[in-house]
C-alpha positions, 0 to 999 in steps of 0.5 A: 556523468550520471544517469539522470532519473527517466533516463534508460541507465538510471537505476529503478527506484526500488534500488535504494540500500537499506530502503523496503523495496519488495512485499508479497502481499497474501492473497486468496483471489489475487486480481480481486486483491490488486483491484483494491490496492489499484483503487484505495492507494492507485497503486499500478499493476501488472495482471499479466501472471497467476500472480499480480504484480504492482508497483506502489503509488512512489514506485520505491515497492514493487511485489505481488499479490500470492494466492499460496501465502496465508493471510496473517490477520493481525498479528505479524508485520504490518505496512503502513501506506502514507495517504494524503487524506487519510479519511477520504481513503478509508471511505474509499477503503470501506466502499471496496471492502475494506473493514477499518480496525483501528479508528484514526488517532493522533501521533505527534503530527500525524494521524494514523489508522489500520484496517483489514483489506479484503483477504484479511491483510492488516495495512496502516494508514498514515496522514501528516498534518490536521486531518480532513486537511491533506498532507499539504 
């Protein structure tokens, strides 16, 4: 019989093949850093370290926030985070520092966007469905 989810022999969800699982996210004030991804996304975080740990919004990422990486700007990889109001985020975005660098557009059945977080960071934002209507 298998391990159910929540249940102590069931694997973490980051176990997933081929699935993107961990990110070190550059950081020149880490705590700083995490502050904003626990407010803009809700993601979790751990502070018990020099370098924060967080688990995203699903559980399925894990990683920290590094003070001894660079900040890439905008050039390099770029995560995109799925939001269910992709305007209401990035207000929340702006009002903790966040600086939006692609206004929103429409793909498909989508509305995407990026900006830069607090260190610098370029971070997509994605949001299924009519905008200003959720992911429904």
């Amino acid at each position: 019989m298998s391990a159910g989810p929540g249940s102590p022999e069931a694997p973490h969800p980051v176990f997933r093949n081929g699935g993107l699982s961990y990110l070190r996210i550059p950081a020149p004030d880490p705590l700083a850093l995490a502050g904003f991804y626990v407010t803009v996304f809700g993601w979790r975080v751990r502070t018990d370290g020099d370098a924060p740990a967080f688990e995203d919004g699903s559980g399925h990422v894990i990683g920290h926030f590094r003070a001894d990486l660079a900040v890439a700007g905008t050039v390099g990889f770029t995560p995109y985070v799925f939001v269910a109001d992709l305007d209401a985020t990035l207000a929340t975005a702006a009002a903790e520092g966040g600086i939006l660098f692609t206004a929103p557009y429409a793909e498909g059945d989508l509305w995407v966007a990026t900006l830069l977080d607090p260190a610098g960071n370029l971070v997509g934002l994605w949001q299924r469905g009519p905008r200003g209507e959720g992911a429904g």
